[in-house]
N, C-alpha and C positions, 0 to 999 in steps of 0.2 A: 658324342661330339656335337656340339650345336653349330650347325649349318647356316648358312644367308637363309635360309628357308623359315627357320625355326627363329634367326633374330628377328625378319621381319613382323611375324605370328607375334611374337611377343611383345613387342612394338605395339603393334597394333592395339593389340587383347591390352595393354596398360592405357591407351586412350579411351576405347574404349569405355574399360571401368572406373573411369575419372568422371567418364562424361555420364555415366550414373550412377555411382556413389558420390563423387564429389570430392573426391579423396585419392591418394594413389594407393595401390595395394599395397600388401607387405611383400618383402621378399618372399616370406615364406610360401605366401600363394602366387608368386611369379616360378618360383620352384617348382611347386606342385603343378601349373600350367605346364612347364616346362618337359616335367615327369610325363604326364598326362599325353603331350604328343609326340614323346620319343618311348611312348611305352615302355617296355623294360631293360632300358638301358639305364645304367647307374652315372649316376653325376659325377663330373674328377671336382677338386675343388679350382680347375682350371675354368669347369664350365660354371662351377658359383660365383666365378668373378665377373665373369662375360655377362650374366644375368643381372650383377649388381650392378654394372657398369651400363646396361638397356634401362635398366630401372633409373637408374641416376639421370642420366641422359635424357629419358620422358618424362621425369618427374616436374612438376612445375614448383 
């Protein structure tokens, strides 16, 4: 389940990497962020939406 906790981290981590690559990430590596601080917990495809919709949101 991704938490207030865990949107803002992502939030963040997509600024971030904007502001040095220059570029937004992919989902796929806002995933693997995602994975990376919920350790091993398995993603629903309720939490791939949530992720796509932080990505969207910070994306410029």
């Amino acid at each position: 389940m991704i938490t207030a906790k865990i949107t803002f981290a992502l939030a963040d981590w997509i600024i971030e990497w904007r502001k040095y690559q220059d570029k937004n990430p992919s989902f796929d590596e806002c995933v693997k962020f995602v994975e990376w601080k919920l350790e091993d917990y398995k993603l629903s495809d309720s939490d791939k939406r949530i992720i796509k919709s932080i990505l969207l949101y910070e994306s410029e």
